[in-house]
N, C-alpha and C positions, 0 to 999 in steps of 0.2 A: 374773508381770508383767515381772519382769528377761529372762525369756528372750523374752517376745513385742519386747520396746523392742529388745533384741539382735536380733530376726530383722530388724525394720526399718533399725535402724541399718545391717545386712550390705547391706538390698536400698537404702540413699540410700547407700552406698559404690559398690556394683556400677553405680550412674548414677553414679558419679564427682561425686556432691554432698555434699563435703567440709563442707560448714557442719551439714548440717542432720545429717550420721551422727555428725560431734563431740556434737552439743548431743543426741542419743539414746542414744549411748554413756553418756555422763555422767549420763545419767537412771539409766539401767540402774547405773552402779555408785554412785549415790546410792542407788540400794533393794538392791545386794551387794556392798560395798567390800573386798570379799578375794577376788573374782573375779578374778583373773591375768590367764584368757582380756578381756574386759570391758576391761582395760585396754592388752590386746597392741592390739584391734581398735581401739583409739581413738589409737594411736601411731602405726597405718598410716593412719588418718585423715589426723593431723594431716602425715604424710610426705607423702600425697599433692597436704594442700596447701603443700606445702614449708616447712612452719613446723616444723623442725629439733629448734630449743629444746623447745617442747611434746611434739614424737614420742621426745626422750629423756628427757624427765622421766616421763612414761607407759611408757617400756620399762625406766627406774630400778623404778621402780614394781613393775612384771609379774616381772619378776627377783626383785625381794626380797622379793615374795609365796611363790613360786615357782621357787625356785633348780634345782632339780631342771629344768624344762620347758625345753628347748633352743629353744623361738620367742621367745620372752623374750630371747635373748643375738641372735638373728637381728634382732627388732625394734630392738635398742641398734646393734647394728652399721651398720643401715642408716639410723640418726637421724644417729650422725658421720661414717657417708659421706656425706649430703649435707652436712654441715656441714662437710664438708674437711680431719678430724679423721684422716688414712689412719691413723695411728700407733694412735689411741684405738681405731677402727674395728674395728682389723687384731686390735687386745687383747680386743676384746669379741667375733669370732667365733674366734680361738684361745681364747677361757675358755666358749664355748659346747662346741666340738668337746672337750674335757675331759670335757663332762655327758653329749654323745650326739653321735658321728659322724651325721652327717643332710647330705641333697645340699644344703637350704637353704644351710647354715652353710659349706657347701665352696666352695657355688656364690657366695656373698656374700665371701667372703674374698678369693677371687680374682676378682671382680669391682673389690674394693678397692686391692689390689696392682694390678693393674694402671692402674688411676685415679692409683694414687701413682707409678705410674715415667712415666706419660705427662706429667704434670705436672713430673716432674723435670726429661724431655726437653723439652717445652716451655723450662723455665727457662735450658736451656743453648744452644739456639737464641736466646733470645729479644735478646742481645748480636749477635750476627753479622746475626740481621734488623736492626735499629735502624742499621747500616753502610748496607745496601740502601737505606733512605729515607731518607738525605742528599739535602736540593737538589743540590747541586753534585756527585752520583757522576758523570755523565755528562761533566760539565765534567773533571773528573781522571780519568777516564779514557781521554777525547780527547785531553786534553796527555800523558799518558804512554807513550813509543814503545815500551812493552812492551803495552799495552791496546787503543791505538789501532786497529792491526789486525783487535784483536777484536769490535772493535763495527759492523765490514764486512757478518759474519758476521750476516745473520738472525737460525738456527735461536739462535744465543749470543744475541742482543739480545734477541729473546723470552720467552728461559729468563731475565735480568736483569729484563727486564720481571712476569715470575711471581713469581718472588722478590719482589719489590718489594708487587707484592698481595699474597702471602700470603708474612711472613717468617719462617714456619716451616720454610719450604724450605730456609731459609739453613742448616741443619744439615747438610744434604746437597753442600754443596760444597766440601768437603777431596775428595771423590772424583772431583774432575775440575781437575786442571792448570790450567785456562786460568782457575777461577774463583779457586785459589790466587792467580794473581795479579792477580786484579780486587781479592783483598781484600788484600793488598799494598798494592795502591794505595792502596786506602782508609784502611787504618789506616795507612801511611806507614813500613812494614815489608819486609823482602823476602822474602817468605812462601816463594820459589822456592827459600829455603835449605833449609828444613826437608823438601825432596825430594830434595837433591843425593846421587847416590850414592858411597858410604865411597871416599875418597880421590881424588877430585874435586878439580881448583885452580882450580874456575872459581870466579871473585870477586862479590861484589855490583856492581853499577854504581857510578863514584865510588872504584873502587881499580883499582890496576893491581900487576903483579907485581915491581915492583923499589919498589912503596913500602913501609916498613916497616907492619908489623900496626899498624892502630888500637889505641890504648891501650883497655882496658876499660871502658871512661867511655865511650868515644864509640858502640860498639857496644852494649856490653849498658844503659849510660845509656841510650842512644837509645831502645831495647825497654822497657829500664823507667821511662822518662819515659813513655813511649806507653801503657803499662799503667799507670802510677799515672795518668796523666790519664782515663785508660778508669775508673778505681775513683773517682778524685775525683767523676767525674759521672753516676752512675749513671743509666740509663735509666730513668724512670716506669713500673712495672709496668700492662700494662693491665689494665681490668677482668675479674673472674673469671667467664667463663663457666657456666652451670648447670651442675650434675653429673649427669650421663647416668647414670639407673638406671631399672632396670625397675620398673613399676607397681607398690606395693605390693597384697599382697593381706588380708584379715579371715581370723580363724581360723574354719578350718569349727567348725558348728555341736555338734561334738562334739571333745574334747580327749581326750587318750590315757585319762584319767580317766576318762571318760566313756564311751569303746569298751570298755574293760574290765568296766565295769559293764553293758553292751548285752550282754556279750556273755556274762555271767557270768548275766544275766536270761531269756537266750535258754535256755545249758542247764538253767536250772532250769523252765522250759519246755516242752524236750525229756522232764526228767523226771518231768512230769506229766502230759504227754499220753500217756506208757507208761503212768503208772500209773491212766487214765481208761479208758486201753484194756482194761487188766486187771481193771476196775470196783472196784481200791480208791482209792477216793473220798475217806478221810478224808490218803491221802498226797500225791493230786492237788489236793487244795484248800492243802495246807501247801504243795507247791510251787510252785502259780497265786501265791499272795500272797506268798510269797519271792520271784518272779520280778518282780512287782508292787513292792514293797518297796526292791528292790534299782534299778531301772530305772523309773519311773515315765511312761514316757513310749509302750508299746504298749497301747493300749485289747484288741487280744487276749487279753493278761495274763486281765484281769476279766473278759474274755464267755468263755472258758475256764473259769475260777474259778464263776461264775454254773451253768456249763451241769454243773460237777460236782454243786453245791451242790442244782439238779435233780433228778440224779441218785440220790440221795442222798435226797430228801426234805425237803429244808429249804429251802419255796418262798419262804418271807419271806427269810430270807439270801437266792438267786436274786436276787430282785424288790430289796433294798438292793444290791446289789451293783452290777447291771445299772443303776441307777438312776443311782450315783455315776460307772458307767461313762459314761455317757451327759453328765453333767456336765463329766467330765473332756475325754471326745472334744469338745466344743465349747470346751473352754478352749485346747485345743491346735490345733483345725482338723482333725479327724480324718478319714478317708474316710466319708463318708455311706453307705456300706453298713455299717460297723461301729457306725453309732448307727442302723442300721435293724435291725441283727439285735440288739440290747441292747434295743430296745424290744420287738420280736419275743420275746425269751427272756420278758420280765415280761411280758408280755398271757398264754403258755405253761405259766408259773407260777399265774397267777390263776385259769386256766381248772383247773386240778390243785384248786387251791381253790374251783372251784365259784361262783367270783366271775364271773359270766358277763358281766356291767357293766364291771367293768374291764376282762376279757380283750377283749373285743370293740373298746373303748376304746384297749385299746395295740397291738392289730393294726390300729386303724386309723392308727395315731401312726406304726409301721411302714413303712406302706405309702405315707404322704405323704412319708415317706423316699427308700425306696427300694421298687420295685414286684415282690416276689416271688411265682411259683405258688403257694410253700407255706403263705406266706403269706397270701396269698388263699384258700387253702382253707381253712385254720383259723378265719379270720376265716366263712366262711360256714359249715362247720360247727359254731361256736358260737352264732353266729343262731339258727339251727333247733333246738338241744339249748336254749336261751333261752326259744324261743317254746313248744316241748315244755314244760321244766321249766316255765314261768310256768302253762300251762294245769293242768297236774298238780295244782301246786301252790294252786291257784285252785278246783279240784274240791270238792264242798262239798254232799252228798245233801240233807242237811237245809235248807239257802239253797236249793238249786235248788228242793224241792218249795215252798218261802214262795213263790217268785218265779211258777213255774207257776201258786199258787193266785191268788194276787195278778193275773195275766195271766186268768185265768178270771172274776176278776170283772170286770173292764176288756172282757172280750169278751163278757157279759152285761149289760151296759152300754151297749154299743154304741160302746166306745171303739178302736176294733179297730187303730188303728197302737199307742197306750198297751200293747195287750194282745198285740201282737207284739214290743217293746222288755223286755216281762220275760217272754216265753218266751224269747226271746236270752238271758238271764241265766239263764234257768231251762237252759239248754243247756248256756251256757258249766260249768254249776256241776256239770252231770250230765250229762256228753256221753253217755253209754251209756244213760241213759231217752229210750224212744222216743216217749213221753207230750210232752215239749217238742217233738219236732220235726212231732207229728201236728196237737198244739194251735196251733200258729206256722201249718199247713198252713190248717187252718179259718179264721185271720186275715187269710192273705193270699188265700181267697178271697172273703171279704166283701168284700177291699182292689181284688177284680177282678185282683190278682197272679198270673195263673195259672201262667204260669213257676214263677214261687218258691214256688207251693204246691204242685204236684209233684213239683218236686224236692223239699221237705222229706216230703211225703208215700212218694217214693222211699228217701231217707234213712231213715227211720225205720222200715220195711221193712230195710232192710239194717244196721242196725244190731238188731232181733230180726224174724230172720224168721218167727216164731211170733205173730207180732203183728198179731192179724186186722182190730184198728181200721184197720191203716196200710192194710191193702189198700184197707178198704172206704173210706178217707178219697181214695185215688187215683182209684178209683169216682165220685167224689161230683166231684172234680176234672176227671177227666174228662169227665164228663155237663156238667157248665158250659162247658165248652169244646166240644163238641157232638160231641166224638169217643163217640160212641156202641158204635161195635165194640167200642173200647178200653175203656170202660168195665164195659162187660159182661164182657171178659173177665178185667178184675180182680175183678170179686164173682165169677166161676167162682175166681180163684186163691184167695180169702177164705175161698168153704169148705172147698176144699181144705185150708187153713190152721187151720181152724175144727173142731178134732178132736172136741173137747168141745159141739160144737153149742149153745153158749151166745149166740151171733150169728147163729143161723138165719133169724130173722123180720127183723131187720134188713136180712139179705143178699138174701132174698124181697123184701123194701119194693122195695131199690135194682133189682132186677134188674125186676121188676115195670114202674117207674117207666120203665127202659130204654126196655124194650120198647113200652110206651105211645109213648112221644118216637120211635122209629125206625117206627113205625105211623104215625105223625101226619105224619112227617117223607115217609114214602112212598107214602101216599094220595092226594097228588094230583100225582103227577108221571109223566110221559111216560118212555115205554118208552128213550126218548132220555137223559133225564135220571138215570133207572135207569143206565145205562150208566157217565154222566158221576161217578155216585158210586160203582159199584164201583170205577170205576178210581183215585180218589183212595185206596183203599185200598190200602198197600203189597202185602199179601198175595193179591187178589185180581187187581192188577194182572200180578203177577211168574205166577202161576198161568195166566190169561189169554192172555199173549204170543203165548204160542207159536201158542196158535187164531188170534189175527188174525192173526201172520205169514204162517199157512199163506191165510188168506180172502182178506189181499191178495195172494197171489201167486196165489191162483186167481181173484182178480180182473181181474191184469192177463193171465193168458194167455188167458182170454175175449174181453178189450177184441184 
């Protein structure tokens, strides 16, 4: 639960929503409060939203869980850089690069150093601009005939006027004479001194050469009245602008702890897919669940482990294994082919166990998964070995013959659909007696079925072709259907069949009976009609052709 509230908290960081990745972070080390990482990620949180205090008491924190982990000294470091802290800052990624040289730590150091010398330089500027926004520079600079001149000058007024906006400029002009003695003026100094070159007698204005030296009062007084009045009154610091750093980031999802263990899972991995390869089983399964054990986080570990256990013969281990996998993969978000082959393995297992319910069951859990061919085939050749085995199993000489008798009295009766629903049982129960399927044939021709009574009439022939009823029951079939040829020529195949001539007179009756009906049936019909009925006859028809091909083509070369 700690790692799912961490992945979210990462993913309301990466939107840059700083409230809502604090208040999941803090869930997360409410259910693992010696997580390190958990608390690095909730210090960049709080960086991001520049709340300083919290981002160091959270990277206090990660530190001292965790002295060893050098993001922990990165986190603190960037808590008192924005807190303006360069000194503390500077100590906390110098006590990192101690644990572990890392670019973070190099890259944050000097980041820091140089925050801290910009700032300095800012501070030493920040007196010489404060000169620049005087009301009155303009004013003394027009009255003084060393300045005046200068302010003739544009490009010079411009550059006074910049300064002015921005008084950081003001550091920059010791490096041009003319502003020397702008700020001369200003400060009421003769700045032009501090340029003159070594043995020079030019004076300040206000001396001449036959006056004696100023006494030291009046000169160095003058500078240091000017300077204690400058300390007396200090300029008001302005406000501190933000401190320019780069974005914090959350520690990726894995810590070096963490890698080590991935990766110490993988070759134990490695060394059980060799030893699957070489089919010992019981060294591949110690290292699936060492691999497992060690990294709990590849669901391959277990459908590995599962596919040994297979292997092997231990299809209930398989089936718990694959099972737990398949829990696991959804605790995690796994790829949905690897909870489609965990199901696949236990439906693979069950079918090994003859459990053809389940198997059929978990190839189709599978396959709502994810849609594979072999999958699919498994699933259909367990169906058919299902419906195989059910009927096998179902098989039952002594229920079939009840069911037959029972169907025999129901068709003496006169109940003839009743006395076709327990020949169906009588079948089911004794698919190889051709007794059910001759006696079902007789019901469905009471039923006017005539389809279905030779087909089972068909059937029961082909299941003993010894079996002279079946012919003569086809016979009887086909006379009510008034295929007459055909009939006839099943009571020929009956005797034929009829070795023991124990069906003689019955086969005489039927064959007798024919012939009567194809007499009655020809008696009074036109030589026309003659025609019209041999030709319905397949074999007569196909025999015939060829004669009237040739009558009509000697019909038309007459015409």
């Amino acid at each position: 639960m700690a790692d799912l509230l961490k992945q979210q908290g990462n993913a309301a960081f990466a939107a840059k929503q700083w409230d809502s990745a604090i208040d999941l972070f803090g869930q997360a080390i409410a259910l693992d409060p010696s997580n390190h990482v958990l608390y690095s990620n909730r210090s960049a949180a709080y960086a991001g939203k520049k709340d300083w205090d919290n981002a160091l008491s959270d990277a206090d924190k990660c530190v001292s869980l965790n002295p060893k982990w050098s993001k922990g000294y990165v986190r603190k470091g960037a808590a008192l850089h924005g807190a303006r802290k360069y000194d503390e800052a500077i100590a906390a990624y110098e006590d990192g690069l101690k644990v572990e040289d890392t670019p973070a730590l190099k890259k944050g150091l000097e980041e820091v150093q140089h925050a801290k010398e910009a700032e300095e330089a800012e501070g030493a500027s920040a007196g010489l601009g404060k000169m620049f926004q005087d009301p009155g520079m303009w004013a003394k600079l027009a009255a003084n005939p060393k300045t005046a001149p200068l302010l003739a000058d544009p490009q010079f007024a411009a550059k006074l006027r910049m300064i002015q906006a921005n008084p950081q400029l003001a550091g920059n002009a010791f490096n041009d004479p003319k502003m020397i003695s702008v700020l001369g003026v200003l400060m009421g100094i003769d700045m032009q001194g501090f340029a003159r070159e070594e043995g020079s007698d030019e004076l300040p204005p206000g001396y001449s050469k036959a006056s004696p030296p100023p006494p030291p009062t009046s000169s160095n007084g003058g500078a240091g009245s000017s300077a204690s009045t400058l300390k007396s009154k200090p300029a008001p610091a302005p406000p501190a602008p933000d401190v320019k750093m780069a974005d914090p980031e959350p520690e990726p999802e894995e810590d070096d702890e963490e890698a080590m263990a991935k990766k110490a899972a993988l070759a134990e991995k490695t060394k059980g897919n060799d030893s699957y390869k070489k089919r010992e089983f019981d060294a591949a399964i110690e290292s699936f669940k060492k691999a497992w054990e060690v990294w709990p986080k590849d669901i391959t570990f277990l459908t590995n482990l599962a596919a040994a256990q297979y292997e092997k013969g231990d299809f209930d281990g398989a089936i718990a294994t694959c099972e737990t996998a398949v829990e696991e993969a959804r605790s995690i978000r796994a790829d949905f082919k690897l909870v489609a082959k965990a199901l696949g393995r236990i439906g693979s297992s069950y079918l090994k166990k003859e459990d053809y319910d389940n198997a059929i069951k978990y190839f189709q859990k599978s396959l709502s998964e994810h849609r594979t061919p072999d999958i699919l085939n498994k699933l259909r050749d367990t169906e058919k070995i299902k419906k195989v085995e059910e009927t096998r199993k179902y098989i039952n000489p002594e229920l079939a013959e009840k069911a037959r008798e029972e169907g025999n009295a129901k068709f003496k009766a006169g109940q003839f659909a009743d006395s076709v629903a327990l020949y169906t049982e009588a079948i089911k129960r004794d698919p190889s007696d051709p007794r059910g399927y001759n006696n079902r044939a007789a019901a469905y021709t009471k039923l006017v079925a005539f389809p279905e009574a030779l087909k089972d009439a068909e059937e029961a022939i082909k299941v003993d072709p010894t079996f002279v009823k079946g012919y003569i029951r086809k016979s009887l079939v086909l006379f009510s259907m008034k295929e007459f040829t055909k009939a006839m020529e099943a009571c020929q195949a009956a005797t034929d069949a009829d070795v023991e001539k124990k069906h003689t007179r019955e086969i005489e009756d039927q064959m007798q009976k024919i012939s009567m009906a194809m007499y009655t049936q020809r008696a009074g019909e036109t030589e026309e009609e003659t025609l019209q009925r041999a030709m319905r006859d397949p074999e007569v028809a196909v025999s015939t052709m060829p004669f009237c091909c040739r009558a009509y083509q000697c019909g038309r070369v007459e015409g």
